[in-house]
C-alpha positions in Angstrom: 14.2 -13.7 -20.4 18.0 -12.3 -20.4 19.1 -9.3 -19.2 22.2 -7.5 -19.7 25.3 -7.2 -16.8 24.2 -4.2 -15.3 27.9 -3.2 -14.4 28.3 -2.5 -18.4 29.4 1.0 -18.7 26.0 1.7 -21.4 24.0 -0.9 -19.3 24.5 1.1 -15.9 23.8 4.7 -17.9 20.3 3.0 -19.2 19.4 1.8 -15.9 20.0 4.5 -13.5 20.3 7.7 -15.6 16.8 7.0 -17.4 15.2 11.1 -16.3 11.6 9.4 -17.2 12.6 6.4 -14.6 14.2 8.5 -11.6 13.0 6.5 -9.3 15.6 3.5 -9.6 18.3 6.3 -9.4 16.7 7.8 -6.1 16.1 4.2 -4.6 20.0 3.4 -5.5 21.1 6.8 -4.0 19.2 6.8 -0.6 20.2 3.1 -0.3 23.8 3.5 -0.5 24.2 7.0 1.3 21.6 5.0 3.9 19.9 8.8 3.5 16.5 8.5 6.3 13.7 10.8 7.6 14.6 14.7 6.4 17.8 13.3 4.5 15.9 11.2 1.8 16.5 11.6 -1.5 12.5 12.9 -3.4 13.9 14.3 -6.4 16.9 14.5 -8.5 17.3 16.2 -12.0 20.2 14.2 -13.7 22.5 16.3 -15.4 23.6 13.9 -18.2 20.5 11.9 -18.9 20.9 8.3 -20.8 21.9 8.5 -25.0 23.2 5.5 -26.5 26.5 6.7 -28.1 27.5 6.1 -31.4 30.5 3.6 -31.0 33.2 5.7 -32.7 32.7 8.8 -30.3 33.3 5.9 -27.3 36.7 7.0 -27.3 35.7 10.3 -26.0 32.6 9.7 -24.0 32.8 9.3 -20.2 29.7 6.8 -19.0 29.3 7.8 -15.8 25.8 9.4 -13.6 26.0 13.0 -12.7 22.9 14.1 -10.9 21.3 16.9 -8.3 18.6 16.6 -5.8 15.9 18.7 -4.5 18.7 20.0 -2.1 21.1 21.1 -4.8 23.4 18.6 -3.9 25.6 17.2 -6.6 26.1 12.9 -7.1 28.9 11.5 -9.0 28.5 7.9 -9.8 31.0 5.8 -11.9 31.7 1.8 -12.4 35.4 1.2 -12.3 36.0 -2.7 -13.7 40.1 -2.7 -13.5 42.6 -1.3 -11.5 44.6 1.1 -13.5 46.2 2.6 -10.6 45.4 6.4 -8.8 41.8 5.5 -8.9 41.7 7.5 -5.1 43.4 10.4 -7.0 41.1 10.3 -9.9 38.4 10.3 -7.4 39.3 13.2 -5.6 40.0 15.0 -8.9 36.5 13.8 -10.2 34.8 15.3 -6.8 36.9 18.6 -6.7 36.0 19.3 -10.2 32.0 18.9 -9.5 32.6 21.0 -6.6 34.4 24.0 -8.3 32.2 23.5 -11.8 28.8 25.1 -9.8 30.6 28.6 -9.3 30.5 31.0 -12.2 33.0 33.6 -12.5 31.2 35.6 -9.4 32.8 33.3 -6.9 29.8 33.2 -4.3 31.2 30.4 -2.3 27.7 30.3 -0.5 26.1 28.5 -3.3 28.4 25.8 -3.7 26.7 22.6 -2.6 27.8 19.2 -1.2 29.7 16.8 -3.4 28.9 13.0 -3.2 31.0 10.3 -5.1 29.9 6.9 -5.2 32.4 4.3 -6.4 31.4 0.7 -7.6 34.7 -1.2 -8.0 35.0 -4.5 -9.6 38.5 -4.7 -8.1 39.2 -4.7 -4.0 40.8 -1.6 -3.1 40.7 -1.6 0.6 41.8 -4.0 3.4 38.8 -3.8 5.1 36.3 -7.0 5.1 32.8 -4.6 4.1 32.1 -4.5 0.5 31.0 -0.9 1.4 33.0 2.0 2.4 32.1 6.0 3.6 35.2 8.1 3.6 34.5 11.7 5.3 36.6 14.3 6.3 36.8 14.4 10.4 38.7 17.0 12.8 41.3 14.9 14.2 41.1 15.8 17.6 37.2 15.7 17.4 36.3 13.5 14.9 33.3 16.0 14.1 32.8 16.1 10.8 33.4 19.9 10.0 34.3 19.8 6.3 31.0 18.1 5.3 31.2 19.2 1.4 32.8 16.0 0.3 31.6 12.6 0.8 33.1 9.4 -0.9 31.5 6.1 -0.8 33.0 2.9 -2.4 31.3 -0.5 -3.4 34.0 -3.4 -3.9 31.5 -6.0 -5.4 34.1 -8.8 -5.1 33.5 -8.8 -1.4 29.5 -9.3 -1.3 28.8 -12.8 -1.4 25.1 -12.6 -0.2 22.7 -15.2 -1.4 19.0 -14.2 -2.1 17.8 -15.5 1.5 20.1 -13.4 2.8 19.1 -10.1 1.3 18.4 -7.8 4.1 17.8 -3.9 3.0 17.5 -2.2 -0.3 21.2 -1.8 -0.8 21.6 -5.4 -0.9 19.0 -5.7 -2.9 21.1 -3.1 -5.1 24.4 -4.8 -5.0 22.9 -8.4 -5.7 21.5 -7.0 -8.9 24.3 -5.4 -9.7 26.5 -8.7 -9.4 23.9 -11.0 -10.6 21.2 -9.6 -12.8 22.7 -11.0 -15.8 22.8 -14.6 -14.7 19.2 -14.9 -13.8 16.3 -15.4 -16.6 13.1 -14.5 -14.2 13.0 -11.6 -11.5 13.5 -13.1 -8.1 10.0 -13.0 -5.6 12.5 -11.0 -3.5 12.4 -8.3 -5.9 8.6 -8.3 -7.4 6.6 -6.5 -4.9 9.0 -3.1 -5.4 8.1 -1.4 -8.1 12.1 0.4 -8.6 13.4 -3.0 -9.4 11.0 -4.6 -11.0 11.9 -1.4 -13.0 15.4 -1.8 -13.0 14.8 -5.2 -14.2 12.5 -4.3 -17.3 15.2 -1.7 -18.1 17.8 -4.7 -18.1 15.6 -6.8 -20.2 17.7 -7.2 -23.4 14.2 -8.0 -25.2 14.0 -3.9 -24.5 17.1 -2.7 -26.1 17.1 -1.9 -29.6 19.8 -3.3 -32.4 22.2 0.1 -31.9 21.8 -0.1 -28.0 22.9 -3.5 -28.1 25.5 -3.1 -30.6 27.4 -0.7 -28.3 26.7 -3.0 -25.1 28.7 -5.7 -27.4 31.5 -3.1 -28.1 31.9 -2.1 -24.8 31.3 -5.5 -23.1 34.2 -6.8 -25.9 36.5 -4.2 -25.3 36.8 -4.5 -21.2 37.6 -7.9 -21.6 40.2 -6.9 -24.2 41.6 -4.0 -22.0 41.3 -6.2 -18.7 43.5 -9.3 -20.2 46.1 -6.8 -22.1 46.7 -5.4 -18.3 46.7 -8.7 -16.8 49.2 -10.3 -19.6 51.1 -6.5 -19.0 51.5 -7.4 -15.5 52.3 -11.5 -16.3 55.5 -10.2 -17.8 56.7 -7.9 -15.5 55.6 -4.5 -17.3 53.7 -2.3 -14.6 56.0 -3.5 -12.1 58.7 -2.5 -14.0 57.0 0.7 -14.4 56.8 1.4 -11.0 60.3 0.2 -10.0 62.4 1.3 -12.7 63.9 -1.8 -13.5 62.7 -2.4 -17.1 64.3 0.9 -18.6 62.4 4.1 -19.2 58.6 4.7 -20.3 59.8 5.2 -23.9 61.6 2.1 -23.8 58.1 -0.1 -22.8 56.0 2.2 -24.9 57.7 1.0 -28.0 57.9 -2.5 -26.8 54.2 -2.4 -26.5 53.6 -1.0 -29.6 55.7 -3.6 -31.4 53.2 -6.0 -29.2 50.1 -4.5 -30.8 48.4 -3.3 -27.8 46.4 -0.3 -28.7 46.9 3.3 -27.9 44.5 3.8 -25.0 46.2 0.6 -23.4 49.1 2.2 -23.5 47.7 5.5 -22.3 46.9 3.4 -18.9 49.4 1.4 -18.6 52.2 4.1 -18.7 50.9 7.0 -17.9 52.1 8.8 -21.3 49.7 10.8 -23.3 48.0 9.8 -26.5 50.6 12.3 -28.4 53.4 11.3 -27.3 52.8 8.0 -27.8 51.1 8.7 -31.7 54.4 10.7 -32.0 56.4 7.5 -31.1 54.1 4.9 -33.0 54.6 7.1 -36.2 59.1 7.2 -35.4 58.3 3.4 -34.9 
């Protein structure tokens, strides 16, 4: 048996936004909010349910999980593989966004609801040793946590190293599948007696996918790796750096260098900052 690398932005949708398999997204959320007792997640209704794309509308698709519970309470979940730099501001847009988007033009600010974003980085983004993060917002003086509406958490995978013995609770359970579901050919006895992941598991099954499903899991899987050694080879010679400092001349300057290089348009998009017209306006001068 060989299952797919859950962490695949299509692979992650199938998993966890399945609306027929909403347990596996309720176990995932209540293990990594740690949500107990009266905060426990029954019931969500996931706003963008699982559709495999067609691979030429990628380019506009956003493969992330958008769901509500029984509470009303909105989740934001979305894999991040590379550093491309303001991910923090991109998450607070992301949240702010879901926050203002439940108001219609009547502006009842009593029915807007609590805003959870849950980040699973394939990159380390803070200095802290836990591969697990909660960011609040806390009253200095009190540390009470008046402004309860918004709630980050982030998972830096790099930084769990458990083994199977060592899994303790469901959300190592979560992250080890998450890491490691796509080395393994049999579901660990660690796993088998509960039923979400033994779920999860069937979901990953590539022996379950169809040709188109895994057509764009290829695409996608093929263009990360592209996008992730163009930065890295952009950074090897200086270019983000030289971004950031100013030394290497002005955005235009790089943008046409870049071009020249062959790296595509949506590389270049990250890279510099531009946007995709401006640089189509200077690939077509070029």
């Amino acid at each position: 048996m060989k299952f797919v690398d859950p962490t695949n932005d299509i692979a992650f949708k199938k998993i966890f936004g399945d609306k027929d398999k909403q347990e596996i997204l309720i176990s995932f959320l209540n293990a990594v909010l740690d949500f107990k007792k009266d905060k426990t997640i029954t019931n969500v209704i996931i706003v963008n349910p699982y559709q495999v794309p067609k691979i030429e509308a990628l380019k506009e698709t956003i493969l992330d999980i958008k769901a509500t519970n029984q509470a009303g309470e909105n989740f934001i979940i979305e894999i991040q593989k590379k550093d491309l730099g303001n991910f923090s501001k991109r998450t607070l847009y992301y949240t702010a966004k879901a926050y203002v988007e439940q108001l219609d033009i009547g502006n009842d600010y009593s029915k807007l609801r609590k805003v959870y974003f849950i980040g699973l980085l394939n990159f380390n983004m803070f200095s802290s040793e836990n591969f697990i993060s909660r960011h609040l917002i806390l009253n200095q003086e009190t540390q009470n946590q008046d402004l309860d509406d918004f709630e980050f958490s982030f998972i830096e995978l790099k930084k769990f190293n458990k083994s199977l013995n060592d899994l303790g609770n469901n959300l190592d359970k979560w992250i080890y599948f998450l890491k490691h579901a796509k080395d393994l050919t049999l579901i660990p006895k660690e796993f088998e007696s509960i039923k979400e992941f033994t779920q999860a598991f069937e979901v990953a099954s590539q022996y379950n996918w169809n040709k188109q499903e895994l057509e764009v899991y290829d695409y996608i899987a093929l263009k990360e790796y592209d996008e992730i050694n163009a930065l890295e080879t952009a950074e090897k010679k200086g270019i983000k750096k030289g971004i950031e400092q100013g030394v290497q001349g002005t955005k235009t300057e790089i943008t046409k260098n870049l071009l020249k290089e062959g790296y595509s348009i949506e590389m270049i998009v990250k890279v510099t900052g531009l946007t995709k017209a401006s640089i189509e306006q200077l690939k077509s001068d070029l």
